[in-house]
C-alpha positions in Angstrom: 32.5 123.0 14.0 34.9 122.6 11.3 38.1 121.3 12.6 41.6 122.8 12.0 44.8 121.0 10.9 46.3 122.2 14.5 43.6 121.2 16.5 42.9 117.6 18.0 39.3 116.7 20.0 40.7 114.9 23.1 38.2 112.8 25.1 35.1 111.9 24.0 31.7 112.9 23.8 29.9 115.9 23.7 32.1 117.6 26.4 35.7 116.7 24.9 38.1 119.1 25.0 40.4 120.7 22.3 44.5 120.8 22.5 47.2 122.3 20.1 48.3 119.1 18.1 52.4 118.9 18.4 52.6 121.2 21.4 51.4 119.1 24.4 54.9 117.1 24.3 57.7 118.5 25.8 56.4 120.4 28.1 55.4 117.8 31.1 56.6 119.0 34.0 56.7 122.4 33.3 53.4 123.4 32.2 52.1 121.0 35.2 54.1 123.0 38.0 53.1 126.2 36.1 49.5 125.1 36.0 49.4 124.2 39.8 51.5 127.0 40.7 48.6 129.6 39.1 45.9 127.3 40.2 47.1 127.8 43.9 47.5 131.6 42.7 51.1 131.7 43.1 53.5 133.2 41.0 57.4 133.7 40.8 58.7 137.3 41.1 61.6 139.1 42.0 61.6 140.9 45.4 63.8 143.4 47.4 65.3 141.8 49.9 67.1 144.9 50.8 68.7 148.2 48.7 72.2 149.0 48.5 74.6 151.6 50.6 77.4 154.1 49.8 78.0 156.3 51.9 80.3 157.2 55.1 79.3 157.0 58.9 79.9 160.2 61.2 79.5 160.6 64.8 76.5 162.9 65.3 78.3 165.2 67.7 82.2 165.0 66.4 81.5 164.5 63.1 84.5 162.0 62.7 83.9 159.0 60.6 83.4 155.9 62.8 84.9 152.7 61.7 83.5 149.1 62.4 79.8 149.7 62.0 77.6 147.0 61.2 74.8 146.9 58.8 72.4 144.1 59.6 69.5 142.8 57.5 67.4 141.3 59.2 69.6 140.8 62.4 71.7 139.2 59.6 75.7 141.1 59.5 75.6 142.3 55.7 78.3 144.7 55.4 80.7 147.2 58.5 82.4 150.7 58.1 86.4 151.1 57.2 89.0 152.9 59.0 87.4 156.6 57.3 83.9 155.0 58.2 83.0 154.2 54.6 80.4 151.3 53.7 79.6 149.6 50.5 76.7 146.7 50.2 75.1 145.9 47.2 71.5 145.7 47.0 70.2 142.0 46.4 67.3 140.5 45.4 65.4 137.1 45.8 63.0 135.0 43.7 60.0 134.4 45.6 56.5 132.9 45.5 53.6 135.5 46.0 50.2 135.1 45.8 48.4 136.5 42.8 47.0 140.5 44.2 49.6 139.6 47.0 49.7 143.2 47.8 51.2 144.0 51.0 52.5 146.9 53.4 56.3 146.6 53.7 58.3 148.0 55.6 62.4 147.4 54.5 65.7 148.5 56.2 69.0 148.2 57.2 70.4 148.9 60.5 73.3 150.8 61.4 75.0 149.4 64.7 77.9 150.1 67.2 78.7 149.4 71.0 77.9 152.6 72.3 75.8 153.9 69.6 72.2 153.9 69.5 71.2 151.8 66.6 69.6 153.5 63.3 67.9 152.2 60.4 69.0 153.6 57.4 67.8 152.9 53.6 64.3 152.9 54.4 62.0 151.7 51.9 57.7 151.5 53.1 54.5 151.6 51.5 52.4 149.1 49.4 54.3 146.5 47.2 57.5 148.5 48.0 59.3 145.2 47.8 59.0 145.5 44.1 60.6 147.6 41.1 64.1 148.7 41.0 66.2 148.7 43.8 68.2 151.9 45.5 71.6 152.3 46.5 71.3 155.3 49.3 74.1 157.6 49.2 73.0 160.0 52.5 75.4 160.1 55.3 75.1 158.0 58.2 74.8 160.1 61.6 75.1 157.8 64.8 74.7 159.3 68.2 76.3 158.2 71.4 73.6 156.0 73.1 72.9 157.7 76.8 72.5 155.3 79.5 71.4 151.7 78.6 70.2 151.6 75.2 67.1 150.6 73.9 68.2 147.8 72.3 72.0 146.6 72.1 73.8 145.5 68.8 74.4 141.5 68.4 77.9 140.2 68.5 80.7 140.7 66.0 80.6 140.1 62.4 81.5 136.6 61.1 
């Protein structure tokens, strides 16, 4: 084989192997993490961590807006309701490492919580990979209803 002004035989031997002259340097670290990284069939990607919310919290049965709702993520605080029961949260997003064909059934929300209140997850997203692609901001109004008896399962504390 004829060999080309960019190539260089490295190692010797029938079983040597080719590189791109000029192009190994600089890279180091990089292409080594990058190479390990694939190797171990991971890859960086950009996840849903959760979609966004605007929109207004109602009691179910008054229909008055309801102020200091919590949002939780997670059992994480994100965002509450105003004084006319409006809430705002952005949605975020998060680098992560996934395995290469790291398909996977996911099943994302937000909670909606008050004392009193049973709890209701709102912004819903399911399915197959449904961590991935563009992200929502879900505009449907909130309805919470009074929780009858003990509830199911009680909000956590305040927001911090």
């Amino acid at each position: 084989m004829q060999q080309q002004p960019w190539l260089s035989r490295v190692g010797g031997g029938a079983r040597g192997c080719w590189s791109l002259r000029g192009e190994s340097r600089g890279c180091g670290w990089w292409c080594a993490l990058a190479t390990l990284l694939l190797l171990q069939g991971c890859m960086p990607r950009s996840v849903i961590v959760h979609d966004g919310l605007d929109t207004r919290v109602l009691d179910r049965h008054t229909r008055q807006p309801l102020a200091g709702v919590s949002i939780l993520d997670a059992g994480v605080w994100v965002a509450h309701s105003d004084a006319q029961g409006r809430v705002q949260l952005a949605p975020a997003r998060s680098l992560k490492l996934v395995p290469l064909m790291g398909e996977a059934n996911v099943m994302l929300s937000l909670l909606a919580c008050k004392h009193g209140y049973t709890p209701q997850p709102v912004a819903l997203r399911r399915g197959w990979n449904a961590d991935y692609g563009q992200s929502q901001v879900h505009r449907q109004v909130i309805y919470l209803q009074r929780a009858s008896g003990t509830p199911s399962h009680a909000c956590p504390g305040p927001l911090k």
